[in-house]
C-alpha positions in Angstrom: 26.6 -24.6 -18.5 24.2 -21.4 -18.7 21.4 -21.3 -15.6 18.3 -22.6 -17.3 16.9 -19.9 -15.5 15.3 -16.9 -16.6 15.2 -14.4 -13.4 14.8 -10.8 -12.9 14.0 -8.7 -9.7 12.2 -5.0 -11.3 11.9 -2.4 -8.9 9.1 0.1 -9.1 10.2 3.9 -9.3 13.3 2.5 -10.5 13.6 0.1 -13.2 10.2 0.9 -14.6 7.0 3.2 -13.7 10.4 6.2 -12.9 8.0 9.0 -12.9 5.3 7.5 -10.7 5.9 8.8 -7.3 3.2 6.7 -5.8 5.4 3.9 -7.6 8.8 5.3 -6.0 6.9 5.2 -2.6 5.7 2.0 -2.4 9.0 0.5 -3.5 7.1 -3.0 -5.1 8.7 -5.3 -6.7 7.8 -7.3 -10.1 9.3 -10.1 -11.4 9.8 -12.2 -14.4 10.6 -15.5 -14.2 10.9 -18.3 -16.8 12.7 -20.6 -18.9 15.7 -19.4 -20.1 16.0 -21.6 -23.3 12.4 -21.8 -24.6 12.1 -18.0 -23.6 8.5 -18.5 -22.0 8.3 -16.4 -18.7 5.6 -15.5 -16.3 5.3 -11.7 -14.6 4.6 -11.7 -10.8 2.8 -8.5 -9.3 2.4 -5.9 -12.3 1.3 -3.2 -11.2 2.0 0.6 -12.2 3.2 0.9 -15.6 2.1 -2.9 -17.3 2.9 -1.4 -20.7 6.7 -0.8 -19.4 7.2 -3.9 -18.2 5.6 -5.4 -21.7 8.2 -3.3 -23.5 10.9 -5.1 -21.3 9.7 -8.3 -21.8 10.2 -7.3 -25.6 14.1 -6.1 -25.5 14.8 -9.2 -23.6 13.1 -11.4 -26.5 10.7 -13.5 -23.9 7.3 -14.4 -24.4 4.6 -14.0 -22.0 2.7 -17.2 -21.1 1.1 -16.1 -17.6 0.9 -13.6 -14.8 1.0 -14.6 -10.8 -0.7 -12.5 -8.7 0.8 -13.3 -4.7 -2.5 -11.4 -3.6 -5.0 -9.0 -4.3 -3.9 -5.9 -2.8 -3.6 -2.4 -5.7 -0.1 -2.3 -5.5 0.5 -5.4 -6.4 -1.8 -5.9 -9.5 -3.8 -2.8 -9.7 -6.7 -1.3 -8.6 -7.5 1.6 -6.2 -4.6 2.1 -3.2 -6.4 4.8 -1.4 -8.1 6.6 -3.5 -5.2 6.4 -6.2 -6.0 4.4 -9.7 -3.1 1.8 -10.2 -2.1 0.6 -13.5 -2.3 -3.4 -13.5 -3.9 -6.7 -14.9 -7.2 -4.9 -15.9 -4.7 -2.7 -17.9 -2.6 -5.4 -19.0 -5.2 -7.8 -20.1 -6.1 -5.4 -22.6 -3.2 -6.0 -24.6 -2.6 -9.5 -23.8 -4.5 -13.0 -23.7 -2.4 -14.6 -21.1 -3.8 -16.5 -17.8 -3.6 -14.6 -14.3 -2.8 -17.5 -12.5 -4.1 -16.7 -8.1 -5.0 -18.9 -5.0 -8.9 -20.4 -5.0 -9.3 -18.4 -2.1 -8.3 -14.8 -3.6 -10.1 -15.2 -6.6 -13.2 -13.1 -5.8 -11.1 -10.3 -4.6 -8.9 -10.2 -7.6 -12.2 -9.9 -9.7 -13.7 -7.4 -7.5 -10.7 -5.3 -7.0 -9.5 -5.2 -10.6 -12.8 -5.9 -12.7 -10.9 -8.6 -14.7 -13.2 -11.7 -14.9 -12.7 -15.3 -15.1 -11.1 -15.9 -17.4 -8.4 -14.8 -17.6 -8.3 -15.2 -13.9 -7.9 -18.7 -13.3 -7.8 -20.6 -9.5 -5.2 -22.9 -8.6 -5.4 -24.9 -5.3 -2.5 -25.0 -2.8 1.0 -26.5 -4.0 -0.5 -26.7 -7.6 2.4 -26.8 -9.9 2.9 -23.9 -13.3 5.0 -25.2 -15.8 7.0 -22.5 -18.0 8.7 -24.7 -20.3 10.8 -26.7 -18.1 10.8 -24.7 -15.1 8.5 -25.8 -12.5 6.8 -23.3 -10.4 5.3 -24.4 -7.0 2.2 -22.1 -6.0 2.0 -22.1 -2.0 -0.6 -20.9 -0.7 0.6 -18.9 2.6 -2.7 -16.8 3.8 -2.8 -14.7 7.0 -2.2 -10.9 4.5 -4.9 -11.8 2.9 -6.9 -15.1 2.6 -5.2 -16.3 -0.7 -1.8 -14.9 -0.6 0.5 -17.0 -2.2 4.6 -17.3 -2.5 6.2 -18.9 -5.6 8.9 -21.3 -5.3 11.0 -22.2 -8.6 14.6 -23.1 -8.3 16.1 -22.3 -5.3 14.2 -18.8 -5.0 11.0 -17.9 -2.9 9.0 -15.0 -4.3 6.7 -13.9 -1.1 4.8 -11.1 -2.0 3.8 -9.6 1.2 4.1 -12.8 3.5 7.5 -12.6 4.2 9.7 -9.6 3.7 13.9 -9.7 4.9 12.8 -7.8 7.7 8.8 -8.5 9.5 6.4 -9.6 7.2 2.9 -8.3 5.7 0.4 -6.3 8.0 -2.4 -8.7 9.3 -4.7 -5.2 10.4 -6.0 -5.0 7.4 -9.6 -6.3 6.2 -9.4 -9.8 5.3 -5.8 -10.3 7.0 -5.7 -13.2 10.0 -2.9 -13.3 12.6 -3.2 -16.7 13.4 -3.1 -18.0 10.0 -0.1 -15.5 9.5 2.0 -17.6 12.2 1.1 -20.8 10.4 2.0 -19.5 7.1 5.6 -18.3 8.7 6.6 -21.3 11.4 4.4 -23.6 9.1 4.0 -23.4 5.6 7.2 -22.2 4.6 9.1 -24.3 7.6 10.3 -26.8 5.3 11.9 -25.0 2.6 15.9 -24.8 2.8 17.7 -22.3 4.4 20.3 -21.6 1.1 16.7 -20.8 -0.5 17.2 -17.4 -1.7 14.2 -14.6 -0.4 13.1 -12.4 -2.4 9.5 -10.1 -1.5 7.4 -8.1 -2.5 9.0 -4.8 -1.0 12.3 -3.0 -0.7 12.0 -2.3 2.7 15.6 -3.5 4.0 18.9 -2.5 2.6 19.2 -5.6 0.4 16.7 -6.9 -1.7 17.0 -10.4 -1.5 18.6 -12.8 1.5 18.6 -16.4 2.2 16.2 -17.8 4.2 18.8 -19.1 6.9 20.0 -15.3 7.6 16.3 -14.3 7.4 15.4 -16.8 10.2 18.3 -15.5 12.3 17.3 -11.8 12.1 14.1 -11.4 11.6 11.9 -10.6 14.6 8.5 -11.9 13.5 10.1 -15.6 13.1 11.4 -15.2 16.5 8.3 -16.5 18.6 7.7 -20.5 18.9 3.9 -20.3 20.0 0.7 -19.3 18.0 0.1 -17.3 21.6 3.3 -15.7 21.8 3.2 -14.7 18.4 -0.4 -13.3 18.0 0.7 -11.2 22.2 4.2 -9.6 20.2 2.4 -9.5 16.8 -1.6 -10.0 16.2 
């Protein structure tokens, strides 16, 4: 039986925005997920070259319905990233009506980091379900980055955007960033979800670039402390 499942991991510098050294530094990655039968997929993070990743939406024969934006930082939908203009969902919005689907709580900093309105941007409150044809995807809300970061769970698979990487997680020394709501977000939030579940982040920063969640929780040192306090005297 084929994988109802329409899945794919884009790597910035590589599989799209290849001349874009600021692209190639960063090392984001995008990704498309849908339903594999209807051909209706959304586009998590795209940032850099949005016009690329339209044109691969179009070899592959899928239709947009929605973008998911895990937070508000440039490099993952646009904006400026230190003093650098970033392609996005300002720029993509131009070409296409589709919904930018973010947390409650990241709303006004999508807006006011990007200059796209509402709508298109549209607020979704934790564990609120999208469906893309028959794929559910569950929208958890996992703050401590930034106030409304949010991972995507469909099938198996975690998307974490900057909450979780293979190895550490997201900076919380940044404006708007919380330690303490970090540690919830890691020993809490996401405590219930499998260990077979298959990680996949924001960043290439480790040599793969996706693990399960089981050998993630083995290695990774910010998953390692048991306390709020021990967590926030190693990490906040």
């Amino acid at each position: 039986m084929s994988d109802p499942l329409y899945f794919r991991q884009l790597l910035s510098g590589r599989d799209f925005a290849v001349e874009n050294s600021l692209a190639r530094q960063m090392a984001n990655f995008t990704y498309v997920v849908g339903d594999a039968a209807t051909r209706e997929v959304l586009l998590v993070d795209p940032a850099y070259a949005p016009e690329e990743l339209l044109a691969l939406l179009a070899a592959d024969d899928v239709n947009l319905i929605g973008v998911v934006a895990t937070h508000y930082h440039a490099d993952h939908i646009g904006g400026d990233l230190l003093g650098h203009r970033v392609s996005g969902i300002a720029e993509l919005s131009r070409v296409v009506d589709v919904p930018i689907h973010v947390q409650a709580s990241e709303a006004t900093w999508v807006t006011r980091g990007t200059g796209v309105g509402s709508p298109p941007v549209v607020a979704h409150q934790p564990g609120e379900v999208l469906w893309v044809g028959a794929i559910p995807v569950t929208l958890l809300h996992t703050p401590g980055h930034t106030p409304g970061s949010q991972c995507l769970y469909v099938e198996g698979r975690l998307m974490s955007g900057d909450t979780l990487f293979i190895d550490g997680c997201g900076r919380t020394d940044l404006p708007t960033a919380d330690p303490g709501e970090m540690y919830l977000s890691l020993q809490r939030r996401l405590a219930d979800l499998p260990d077979e579940t298959l990680l996949f982040p924001g960043h290439f920063y480790s040599p793969e670039p996706f693990a399960t969640l089981g050998e993630v929780r083995k290695k990774n040192v910010v998953l390692v402390p048991r306390s709020a306090a021990e967590w926030l005297d190693h990490f906040g």
